[in-house]
PASE-945624 format. One line per 8 residues: number of its first residue (from 1); for each residue x, y, z of N, C-alpha, C, O, CB. Coordinates in Angstrom, 3 decimals, m for minus. Each point is the difference from the previous one (the first is absolute). Glycine has a CB too. Layout:
BEGIN
NUM	X/Y/Z/X/Y/Z/X/Y/Z/X/Y/Z/X/Y/Z  ... .
***
This chain:
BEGIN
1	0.607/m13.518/m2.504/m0.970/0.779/0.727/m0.764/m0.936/0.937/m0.273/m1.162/m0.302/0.077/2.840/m1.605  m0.157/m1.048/3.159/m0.683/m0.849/0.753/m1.355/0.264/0.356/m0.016/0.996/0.724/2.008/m1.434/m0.068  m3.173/m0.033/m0.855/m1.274/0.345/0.442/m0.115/0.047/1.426/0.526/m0.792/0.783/m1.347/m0.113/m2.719  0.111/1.867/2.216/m0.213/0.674/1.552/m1.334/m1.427/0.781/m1.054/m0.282/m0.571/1.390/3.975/m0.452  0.048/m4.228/2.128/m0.798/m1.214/0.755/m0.551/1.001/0.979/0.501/0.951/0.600/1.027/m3.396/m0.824  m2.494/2.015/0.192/m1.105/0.788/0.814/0.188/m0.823/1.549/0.050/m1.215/0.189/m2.069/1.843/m2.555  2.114/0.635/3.509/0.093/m0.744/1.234/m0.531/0.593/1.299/0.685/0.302/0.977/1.177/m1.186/m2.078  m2.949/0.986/0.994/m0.588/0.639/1.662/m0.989/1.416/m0.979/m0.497/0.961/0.587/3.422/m1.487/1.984 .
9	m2.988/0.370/m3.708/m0.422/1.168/m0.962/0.804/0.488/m0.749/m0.481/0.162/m1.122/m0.761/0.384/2.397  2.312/m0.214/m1.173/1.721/0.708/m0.179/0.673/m1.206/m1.361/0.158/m1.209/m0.171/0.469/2.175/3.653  m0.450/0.076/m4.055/1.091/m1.028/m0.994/1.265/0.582/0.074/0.213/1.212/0.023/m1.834/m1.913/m1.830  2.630/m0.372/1.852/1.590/0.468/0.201/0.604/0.317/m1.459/m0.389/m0.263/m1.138/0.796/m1.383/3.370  0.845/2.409/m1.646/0.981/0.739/m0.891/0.076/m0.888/m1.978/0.372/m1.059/m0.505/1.380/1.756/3.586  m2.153/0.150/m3.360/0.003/m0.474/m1.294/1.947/m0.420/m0.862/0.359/1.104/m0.411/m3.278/0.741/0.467  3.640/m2.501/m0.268/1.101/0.292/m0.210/0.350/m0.048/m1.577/0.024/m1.073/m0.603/0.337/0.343/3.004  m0.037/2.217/m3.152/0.332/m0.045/m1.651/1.173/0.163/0.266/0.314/m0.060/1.188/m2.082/0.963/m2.597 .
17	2.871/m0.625/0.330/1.509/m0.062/m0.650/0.065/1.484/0.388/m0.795/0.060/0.938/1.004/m2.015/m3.213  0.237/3.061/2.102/m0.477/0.890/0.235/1.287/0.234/m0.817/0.475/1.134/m0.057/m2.273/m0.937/2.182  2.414/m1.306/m2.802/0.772/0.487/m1.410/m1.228/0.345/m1.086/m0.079/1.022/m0.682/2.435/m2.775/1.051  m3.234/0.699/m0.350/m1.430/0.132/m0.702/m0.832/1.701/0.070/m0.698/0.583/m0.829/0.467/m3.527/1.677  0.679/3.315/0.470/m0.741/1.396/0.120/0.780/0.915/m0.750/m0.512/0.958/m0.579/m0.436/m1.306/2.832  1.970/0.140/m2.268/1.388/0.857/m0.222/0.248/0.630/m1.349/0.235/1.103/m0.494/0.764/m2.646/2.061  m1.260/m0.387/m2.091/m0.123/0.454/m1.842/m1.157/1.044/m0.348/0.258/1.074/m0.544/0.426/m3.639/m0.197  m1.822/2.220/1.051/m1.027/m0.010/m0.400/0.120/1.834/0.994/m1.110/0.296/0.444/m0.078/m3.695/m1.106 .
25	1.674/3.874/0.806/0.203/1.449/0.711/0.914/0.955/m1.017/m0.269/1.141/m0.375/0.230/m2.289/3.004  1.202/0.332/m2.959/0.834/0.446/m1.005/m0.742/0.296/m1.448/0.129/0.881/m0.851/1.690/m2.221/2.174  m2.624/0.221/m1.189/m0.712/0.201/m1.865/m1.367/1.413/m0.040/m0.712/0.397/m0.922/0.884/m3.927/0.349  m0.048/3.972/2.088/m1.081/1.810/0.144/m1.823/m1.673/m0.014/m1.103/0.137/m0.529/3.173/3.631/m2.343  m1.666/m4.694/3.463/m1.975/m0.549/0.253/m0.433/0.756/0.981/0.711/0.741/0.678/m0.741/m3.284/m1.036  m1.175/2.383/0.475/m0.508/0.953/1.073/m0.190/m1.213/1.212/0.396/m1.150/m0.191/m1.824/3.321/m1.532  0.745/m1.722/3.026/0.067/m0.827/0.959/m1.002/m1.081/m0.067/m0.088/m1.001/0.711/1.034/2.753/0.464  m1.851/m1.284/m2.378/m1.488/m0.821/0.126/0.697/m0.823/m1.443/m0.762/m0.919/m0.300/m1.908/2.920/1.548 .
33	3.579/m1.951/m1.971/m0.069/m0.904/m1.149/1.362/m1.007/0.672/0.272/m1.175/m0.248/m1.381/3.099/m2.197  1.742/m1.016/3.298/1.023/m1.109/0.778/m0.714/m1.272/0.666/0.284/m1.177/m0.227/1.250/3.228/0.862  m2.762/m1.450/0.446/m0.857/m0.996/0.497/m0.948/m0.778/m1.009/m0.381/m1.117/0.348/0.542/2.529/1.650  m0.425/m1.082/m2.792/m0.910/m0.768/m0.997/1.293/m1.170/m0.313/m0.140/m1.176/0.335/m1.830/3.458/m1.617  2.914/m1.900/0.768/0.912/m0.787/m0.754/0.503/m1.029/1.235/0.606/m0.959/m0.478/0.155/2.975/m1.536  m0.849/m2.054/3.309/0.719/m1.069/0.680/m1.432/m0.468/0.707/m0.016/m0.787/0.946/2.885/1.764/m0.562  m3.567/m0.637/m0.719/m1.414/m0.143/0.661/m0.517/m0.241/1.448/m0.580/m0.957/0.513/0.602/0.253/m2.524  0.583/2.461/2.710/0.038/m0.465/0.948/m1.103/1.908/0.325/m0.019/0.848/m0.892/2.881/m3.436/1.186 .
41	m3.447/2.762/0.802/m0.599/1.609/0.071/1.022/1.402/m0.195/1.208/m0.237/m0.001/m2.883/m0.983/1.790  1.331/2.352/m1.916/0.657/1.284/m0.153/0.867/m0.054/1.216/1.199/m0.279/m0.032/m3.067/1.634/m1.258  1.224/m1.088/2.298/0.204/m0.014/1.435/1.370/m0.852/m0.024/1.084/0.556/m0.175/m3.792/m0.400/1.117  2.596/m1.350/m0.778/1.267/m0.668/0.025/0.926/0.055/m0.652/1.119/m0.237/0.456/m2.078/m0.722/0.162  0.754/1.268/m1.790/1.556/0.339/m0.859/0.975/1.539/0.871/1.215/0.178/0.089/m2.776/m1.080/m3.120  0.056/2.020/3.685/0.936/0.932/0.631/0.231/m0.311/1.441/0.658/0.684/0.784/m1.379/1.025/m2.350  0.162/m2.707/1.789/0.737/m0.748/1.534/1.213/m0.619/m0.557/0.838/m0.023/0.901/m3.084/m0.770/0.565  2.586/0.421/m2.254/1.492/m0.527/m0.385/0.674/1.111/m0.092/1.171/m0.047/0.377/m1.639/m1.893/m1.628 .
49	0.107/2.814/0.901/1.179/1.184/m0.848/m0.084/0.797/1.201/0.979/0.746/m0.045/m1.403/m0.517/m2.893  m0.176/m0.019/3.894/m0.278/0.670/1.678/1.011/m0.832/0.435/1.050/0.565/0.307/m3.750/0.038/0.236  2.656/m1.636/m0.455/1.413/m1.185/0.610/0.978/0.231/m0.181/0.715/0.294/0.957/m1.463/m1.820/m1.195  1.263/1.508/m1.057/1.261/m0.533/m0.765/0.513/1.480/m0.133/m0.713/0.904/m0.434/m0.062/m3.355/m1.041  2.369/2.655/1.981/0.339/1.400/m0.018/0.426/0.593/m1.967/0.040/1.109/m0.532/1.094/m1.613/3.782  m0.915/m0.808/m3.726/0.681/0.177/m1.633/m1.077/0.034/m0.816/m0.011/0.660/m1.040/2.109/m1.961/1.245  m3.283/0.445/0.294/m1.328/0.684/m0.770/m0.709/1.429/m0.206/m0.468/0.548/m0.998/0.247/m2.519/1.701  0.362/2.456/1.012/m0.528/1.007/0.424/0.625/1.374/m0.438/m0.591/1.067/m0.170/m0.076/m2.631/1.875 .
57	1.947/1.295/m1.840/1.307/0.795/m0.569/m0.601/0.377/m1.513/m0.200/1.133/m0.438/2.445/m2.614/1.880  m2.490/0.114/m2.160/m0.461/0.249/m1.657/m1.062/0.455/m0.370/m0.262/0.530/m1.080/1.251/m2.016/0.677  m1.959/1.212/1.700/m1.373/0.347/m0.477/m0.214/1.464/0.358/m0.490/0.777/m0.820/m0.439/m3.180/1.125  1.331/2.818/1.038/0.109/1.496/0.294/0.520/1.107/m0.193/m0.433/1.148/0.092/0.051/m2.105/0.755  1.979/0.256/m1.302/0.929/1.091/0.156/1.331/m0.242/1.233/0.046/m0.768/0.962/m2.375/2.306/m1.796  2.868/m0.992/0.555/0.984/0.328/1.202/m0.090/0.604/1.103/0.599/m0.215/1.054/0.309/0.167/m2.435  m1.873/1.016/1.054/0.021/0.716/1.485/m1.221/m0.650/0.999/m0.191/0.485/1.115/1.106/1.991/m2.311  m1.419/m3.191/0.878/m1.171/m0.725/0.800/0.383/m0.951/0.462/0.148/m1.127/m0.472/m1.651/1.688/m0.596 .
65	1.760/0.013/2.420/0.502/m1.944/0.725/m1.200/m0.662/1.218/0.296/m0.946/0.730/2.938/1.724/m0.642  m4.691/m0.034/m0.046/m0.888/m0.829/0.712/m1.349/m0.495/m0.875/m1.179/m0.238/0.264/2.125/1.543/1.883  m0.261/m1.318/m3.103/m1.252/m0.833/m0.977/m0.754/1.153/m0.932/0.562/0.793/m0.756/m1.221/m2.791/2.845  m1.045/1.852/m1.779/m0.409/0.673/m1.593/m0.342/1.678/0.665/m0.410/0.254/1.133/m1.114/m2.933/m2.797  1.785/3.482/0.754/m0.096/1.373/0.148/m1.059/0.337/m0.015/m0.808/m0.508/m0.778/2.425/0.860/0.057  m1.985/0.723/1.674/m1.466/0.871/0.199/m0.231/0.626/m1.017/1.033/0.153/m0.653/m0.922/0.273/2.750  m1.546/0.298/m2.842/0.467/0.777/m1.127/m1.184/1.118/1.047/m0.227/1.157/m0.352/1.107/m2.931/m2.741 .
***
């Protein structure tokens, strides 16, 4: 895991395993015990899974291919 360097105010792209997200998706964690556990914010664990089409696939569903659903 890489800690975010602060630069002009802005901190850059945080980078996890996102095999790490993957497991930890399969075992039903929620998004806030996923982020607790790699210790990184809520927010960013669903900026990874917004990214990654095989995350987004597991975390949503199949029929969702632009990220998180309106309710």
């Amino acid at each position: 895991m890489v800690f975010p360097k602060s630069k002009g105010g802005r901190s850059r792209y945080i980078k996890i395993d996102p095999e790490k997200i993957e497991l930890r998706l399969l075992k039903n964690y929620t998004i806030k015990q996923i982020a607790q556990d790699l210790g990184v914010a809520p927010k960013t664990i669903y900026k990874h899974i917004d990214d990654d089409k095989h995350l987004s696939k597991l975390f949503y569903g199949t029929n969702t291919f632009y990220g998180r659903q309106e309710t």
